[in-house]
C-alpha positions in Angstrom: 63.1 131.6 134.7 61.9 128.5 133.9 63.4 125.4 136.2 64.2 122.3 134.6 64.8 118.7 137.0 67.0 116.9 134.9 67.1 112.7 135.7 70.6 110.8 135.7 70.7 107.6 136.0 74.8 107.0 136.4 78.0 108.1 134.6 78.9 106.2 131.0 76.6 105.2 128.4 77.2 101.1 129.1 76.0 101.4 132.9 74.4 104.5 133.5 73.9 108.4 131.8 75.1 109.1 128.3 77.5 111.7 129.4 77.8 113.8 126.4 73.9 113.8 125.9 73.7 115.0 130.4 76.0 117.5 129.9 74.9 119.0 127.0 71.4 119.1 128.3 72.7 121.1 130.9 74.6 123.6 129.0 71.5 124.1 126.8 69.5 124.5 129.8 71.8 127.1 130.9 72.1 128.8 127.7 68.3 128.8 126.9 67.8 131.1 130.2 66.8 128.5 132.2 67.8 126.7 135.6 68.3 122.9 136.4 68.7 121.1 139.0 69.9 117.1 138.7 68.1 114.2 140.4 69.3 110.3 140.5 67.4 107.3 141.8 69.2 106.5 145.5 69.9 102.6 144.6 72.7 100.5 143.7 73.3 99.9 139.9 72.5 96.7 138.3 76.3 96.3 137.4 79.2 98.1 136.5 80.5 98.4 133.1 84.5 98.7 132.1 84.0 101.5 129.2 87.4 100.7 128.2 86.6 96.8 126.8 82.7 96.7 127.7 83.2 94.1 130.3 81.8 93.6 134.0 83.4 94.6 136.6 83.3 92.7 140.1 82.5 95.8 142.2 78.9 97.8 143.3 78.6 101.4 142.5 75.5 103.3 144.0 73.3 105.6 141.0 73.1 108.7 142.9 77.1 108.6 143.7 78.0 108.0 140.4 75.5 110.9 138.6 76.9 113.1 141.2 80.3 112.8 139.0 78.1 114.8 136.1 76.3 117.2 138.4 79.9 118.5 140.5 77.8 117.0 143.6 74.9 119.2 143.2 72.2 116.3 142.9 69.4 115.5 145.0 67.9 112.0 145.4 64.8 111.5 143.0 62.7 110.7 146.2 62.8 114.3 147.1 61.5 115.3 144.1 58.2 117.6 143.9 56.6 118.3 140.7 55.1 121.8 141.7 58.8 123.1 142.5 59.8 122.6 138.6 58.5 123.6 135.0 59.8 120.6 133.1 61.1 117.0 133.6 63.8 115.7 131.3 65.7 112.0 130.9 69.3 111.9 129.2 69.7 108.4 128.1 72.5 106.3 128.1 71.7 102.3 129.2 71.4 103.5 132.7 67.4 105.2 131.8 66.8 101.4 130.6 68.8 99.3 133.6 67.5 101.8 136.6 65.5 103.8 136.1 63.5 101.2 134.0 64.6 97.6 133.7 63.7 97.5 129.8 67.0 96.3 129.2 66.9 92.9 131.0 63.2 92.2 130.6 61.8 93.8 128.0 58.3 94.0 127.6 57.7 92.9 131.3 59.6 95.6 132.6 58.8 97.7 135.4 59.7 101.2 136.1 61.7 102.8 139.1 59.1 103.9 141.9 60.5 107.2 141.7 60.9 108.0 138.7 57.4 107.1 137.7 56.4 109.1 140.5 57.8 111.9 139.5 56.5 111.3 135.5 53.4 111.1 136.7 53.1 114.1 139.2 54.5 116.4 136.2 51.8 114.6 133.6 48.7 115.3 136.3 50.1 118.8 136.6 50.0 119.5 132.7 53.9 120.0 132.5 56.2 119.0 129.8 58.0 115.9 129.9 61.4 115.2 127.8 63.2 112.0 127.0 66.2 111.5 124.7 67.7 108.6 123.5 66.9 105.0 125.0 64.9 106.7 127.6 61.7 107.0 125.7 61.1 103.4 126.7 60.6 104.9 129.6 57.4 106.8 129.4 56.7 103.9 126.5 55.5 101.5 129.9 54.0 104.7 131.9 51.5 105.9 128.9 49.5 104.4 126.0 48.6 106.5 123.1 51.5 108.5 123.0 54.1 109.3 120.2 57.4 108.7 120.7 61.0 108.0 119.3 64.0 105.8 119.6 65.2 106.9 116.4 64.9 103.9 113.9 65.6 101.0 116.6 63.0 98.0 115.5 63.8 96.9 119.2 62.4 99.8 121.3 60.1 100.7 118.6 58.4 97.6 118.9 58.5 97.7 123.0 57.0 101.4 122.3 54.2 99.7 119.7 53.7 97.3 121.8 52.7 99.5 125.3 49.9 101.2 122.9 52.0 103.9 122.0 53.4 105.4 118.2 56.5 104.9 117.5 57.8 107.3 115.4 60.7 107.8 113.0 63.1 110.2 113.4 66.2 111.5 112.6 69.1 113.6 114.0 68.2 117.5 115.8 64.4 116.1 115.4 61.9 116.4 117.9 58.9 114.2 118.5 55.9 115.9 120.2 53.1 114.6 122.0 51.1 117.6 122.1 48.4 115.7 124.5 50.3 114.8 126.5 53.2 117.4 126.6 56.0 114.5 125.8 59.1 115.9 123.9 61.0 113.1 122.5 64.2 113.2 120.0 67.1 110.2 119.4 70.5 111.5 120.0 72.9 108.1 120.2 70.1 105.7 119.2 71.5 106.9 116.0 74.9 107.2 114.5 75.9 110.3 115.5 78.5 113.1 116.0 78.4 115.2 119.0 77.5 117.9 117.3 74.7 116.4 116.1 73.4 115.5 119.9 73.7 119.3 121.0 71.6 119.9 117.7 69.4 117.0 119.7 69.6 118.3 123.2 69.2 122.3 122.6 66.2 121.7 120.4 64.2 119.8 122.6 65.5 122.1 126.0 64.2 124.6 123.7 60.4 123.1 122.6 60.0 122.3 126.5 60.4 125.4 127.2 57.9 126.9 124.4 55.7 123.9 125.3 
């Protein structure tokens, strides 16, 4: 059975993981024969978003709690992470994977990536595993990696950030899945785009399911 660490990075798209894009990751996990277990940065979040009317609130939520919401409490802090104990590493997005567990969002092409999660990236890369990120979270392994290909979709705003780390950015569309077959990097859009939610299980189960081939 092949065992999957899946990265959070919150609950709700404005301040943390794109919940329909976690949970369907999960489920496609699950019904591709394989095993997860969810990991979240122990920090507090850069802010906290009303999803209601998009404004901030004047309260402090910690990462780890709030991704615990999407994984019913079974989580473990991304510290504790070990690359050897999994087959594949995979990033949901949602504007959490570009506020903590990168800070793309606020400083764009000077941004620096979570000491944890690039940790973890890393250890799976040197170990010849495959590597998945949907969504915003590319922009991600856009800072960790030069001469990859990757995807945001169509975004001219994370395409260039991706361009401009060395990397390809690469058109895509809905369901589609970009692969970096040097360096084992699965990447596909989900809510970059306009899109139903049908459309990101289409995104979610084909790239659980090219991990797992990959």
């Amino acid at each position: 059975m092949k065992k999957f660490a899946v990265v959070l990075s919150g609950c709700g798209v404005y301040d943390g993981a794109e919940i329909h894009e976690a949970v369907l990751t999960l489920l496609a996990i699950d019904r591709a024969g394989a095993s997860y277990q969810c990991f979240a940065p122990e920090m507090l979040q850069h802010h906290v978003i009303n999803h209601l009317d998009g404004t901030e609130m004047a309260e402090k939520r910690d990462v780890l709690v709030e991704s615990a919401r999407i994984a019913r409490g079974n989580i473990k802090p991304l510290s504790a992470f070990v690359a050897s104990d999994y087959d594949a590493l995979l990033f949901p997005g949602g504007f959490g994977a570009a506020k903590h567990l990168c800070n793309w969002a606020f400083e764009g092409d000077d941004c620096q990536v979570n000491a944890d999660v690039e940790k973890a990236v890393l250890a799976m890369n040197n170990a010849g595993k495959p590597i998945g990120a949907m969504c915003i979270a590319p922009v991600i392994l856009a800072k960790l990696f030069r001469g990859a290909s990757l995807t945001t979709g169509h975004d001219p705003a994370s395409g260039g950030f991706i361009e401009n780390c060395g990397n390809k950015s690469v058109s895509a569309t809905h369901g589609e899945v970009i692969y970096d077959a040097e360096k084992k990097i699965f990447t596909t859009p989900c809510y970059m785009l306009d899109a139903s939610i049908s459309q990101i299980a289409a995104g979610t189960e084909n790239i659980v399911q090219m991990m797992i081939r990959g």
